[in-house]
C-alpha positions in Angstrom: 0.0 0.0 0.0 1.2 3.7 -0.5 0.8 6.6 1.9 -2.3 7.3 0.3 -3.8 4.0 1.3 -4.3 2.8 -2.2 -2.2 0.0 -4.2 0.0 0.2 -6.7 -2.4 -1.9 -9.3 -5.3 1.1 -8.8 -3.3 4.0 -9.1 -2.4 2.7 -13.1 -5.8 3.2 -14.5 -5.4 6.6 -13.6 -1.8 6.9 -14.6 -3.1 5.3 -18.2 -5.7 8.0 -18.2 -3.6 10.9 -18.0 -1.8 9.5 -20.9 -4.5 9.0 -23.2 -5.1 12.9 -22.6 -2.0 13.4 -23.7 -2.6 11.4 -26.9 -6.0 13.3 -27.5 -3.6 16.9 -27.5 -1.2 15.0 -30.1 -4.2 14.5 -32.6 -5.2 18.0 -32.4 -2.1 19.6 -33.8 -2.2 21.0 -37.5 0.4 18.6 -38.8 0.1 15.3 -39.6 2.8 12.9 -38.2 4.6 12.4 -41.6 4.9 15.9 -41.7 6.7 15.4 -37.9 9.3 13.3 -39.5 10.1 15.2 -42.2 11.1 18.0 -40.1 13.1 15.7 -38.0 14.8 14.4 -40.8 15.2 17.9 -42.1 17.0 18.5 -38.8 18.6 15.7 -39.2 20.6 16.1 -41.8 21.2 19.6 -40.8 23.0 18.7 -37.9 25.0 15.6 -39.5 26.4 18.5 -42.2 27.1 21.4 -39.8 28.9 18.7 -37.9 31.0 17.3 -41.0 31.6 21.5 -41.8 32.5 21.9 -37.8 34.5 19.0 -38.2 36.3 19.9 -41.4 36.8 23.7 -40.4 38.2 22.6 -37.1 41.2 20.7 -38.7 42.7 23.7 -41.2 44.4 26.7 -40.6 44.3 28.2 -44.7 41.6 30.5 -44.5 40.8 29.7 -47.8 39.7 26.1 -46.5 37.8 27.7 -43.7 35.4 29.6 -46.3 34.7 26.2 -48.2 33.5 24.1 -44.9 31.7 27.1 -43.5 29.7 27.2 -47.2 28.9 23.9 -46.1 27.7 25.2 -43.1 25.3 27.6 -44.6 24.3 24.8 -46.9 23.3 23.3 -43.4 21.8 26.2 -41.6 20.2 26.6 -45.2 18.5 22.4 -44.7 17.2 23.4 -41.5 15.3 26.2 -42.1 14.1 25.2 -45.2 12.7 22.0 -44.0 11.1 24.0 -40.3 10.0 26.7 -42.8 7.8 24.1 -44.6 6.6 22.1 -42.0 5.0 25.5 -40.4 4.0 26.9 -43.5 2.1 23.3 -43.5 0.5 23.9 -39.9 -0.6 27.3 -40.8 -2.2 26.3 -43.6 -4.4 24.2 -41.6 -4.9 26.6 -38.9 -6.0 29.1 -41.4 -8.6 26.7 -42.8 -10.0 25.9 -39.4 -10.1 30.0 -38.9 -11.8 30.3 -42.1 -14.4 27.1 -41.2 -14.8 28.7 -37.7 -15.7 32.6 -38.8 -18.4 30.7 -41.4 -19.8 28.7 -38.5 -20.1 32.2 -36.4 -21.3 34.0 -39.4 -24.2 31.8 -39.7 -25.1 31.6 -36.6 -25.1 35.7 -36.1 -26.8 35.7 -39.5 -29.6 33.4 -38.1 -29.7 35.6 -35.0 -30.2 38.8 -36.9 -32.9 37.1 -39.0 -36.5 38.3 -38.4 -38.6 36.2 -36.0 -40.3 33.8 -38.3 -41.8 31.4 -35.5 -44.3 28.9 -36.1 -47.3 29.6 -33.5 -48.9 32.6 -32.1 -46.1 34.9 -32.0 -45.4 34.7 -35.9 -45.7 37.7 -37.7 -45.4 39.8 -34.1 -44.2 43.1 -33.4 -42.9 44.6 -29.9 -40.8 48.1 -29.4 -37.9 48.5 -26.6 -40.1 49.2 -23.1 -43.2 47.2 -23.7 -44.4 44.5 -22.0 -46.9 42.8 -25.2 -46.3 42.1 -28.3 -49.0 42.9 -31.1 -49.9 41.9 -34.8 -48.2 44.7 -37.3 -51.7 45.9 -37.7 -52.6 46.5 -34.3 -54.0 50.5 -33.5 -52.0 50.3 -30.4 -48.6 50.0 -32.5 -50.2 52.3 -35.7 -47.3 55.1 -36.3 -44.9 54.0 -34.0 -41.5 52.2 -35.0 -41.7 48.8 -34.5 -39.1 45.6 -34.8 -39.8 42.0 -35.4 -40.1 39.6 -32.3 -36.4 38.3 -31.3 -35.3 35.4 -29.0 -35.0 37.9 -26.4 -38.9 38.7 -26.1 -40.0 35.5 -25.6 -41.3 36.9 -21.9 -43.5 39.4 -23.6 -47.5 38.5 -23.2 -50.3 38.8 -26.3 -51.7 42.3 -26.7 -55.4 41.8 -26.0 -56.9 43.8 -28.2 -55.3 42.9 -31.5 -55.5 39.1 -29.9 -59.5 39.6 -30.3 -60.0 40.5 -27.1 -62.7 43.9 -28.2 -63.9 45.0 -24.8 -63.1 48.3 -23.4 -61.5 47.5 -20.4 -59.2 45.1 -22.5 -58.6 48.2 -24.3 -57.8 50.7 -21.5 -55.2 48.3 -19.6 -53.4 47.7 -23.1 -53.2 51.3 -23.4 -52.0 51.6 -20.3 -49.1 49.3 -20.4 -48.0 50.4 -23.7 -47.1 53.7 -21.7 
């Protein structure tokens, strides 16, 4: 048992768990895994000829020399940058395509938001303005002449005008006028 009172045996599965998070972060990456090994063996080979140019520079004293194995070295420097260059170019392609697929997605959804209430029921076709409490058929005399908006998502707390609802009685009337105040 360990200080914790549990065994060994019960404390993998949750070891094994942690890993497999680990494994979920790997597949989320833009680059593909042959696109991991070709930067590795970019870098590779990078190294092996700035250490043949190291190698070769290290062992002359002509100056002359020196400038051909540090060309090699450049030739190097020149490997690993190409091949790093390429493998992010190759990530931020992909990012930029999920950025593209994730302002669409946001688009539509703001564009569905902004779209005119068109809900099937009672409250299709139904107007309300900023302050009041009911909302009322476009051709309602309580809403004639003032500037009215389409119900939103937002108004779904808002109650049936009475007298546009067919509710004719006076009282209905007066307490719809009221409220509209």
């Amino acid at each position: 048992m360990t200080s914790t009172g549990l065994m060994a045996r019960q404390v993998m599965p949750a070891r094994a768990a942690r890993r497999t998070g680990t494994a979920d972060v790997r597949a989320t990456t833009p680059w593909r895994p042959g696109e991991h090994r070709f930067v590795a063996l970019a870098l590779t080979v990078a190294v092996v000829i700035l250490g043949i140019a190291w190698y070769g520079a290290g062992g002359t004293v002509d100056w002359t020399e020196q400038v051909r194995w540090t060309a090699l070295a450049v030739l190097g420097v020149t490997v690993a940058c190409t091949g790093i260059g390429i493998w992010l170019g190759l990530g931020l392609r992909r990012v930029r395509a999920e950025h593209r697929a994730v302002l669409l997605a946001v688009k539509a959804r703001r564009d569905r938001l902004r779209a005119p209430a068109r809900a099937a029921g009672p409250a299709a076709g139904r107007v309300t303005r900023v302050g009041m409490r009911h909302h009322h058929a476009p051709d309602c005399l309580l809403v004639a002449g003032k500037d009215m908006r389409a119900l939103t998502a937002g108004d779904l707390d808002l109650v049936a005008c009475g007298v546009c609802a067919g509710e004719r009685s006076e009282l209905s009337i007066n307490t719809t006028a009221r409220d509209e105040r």
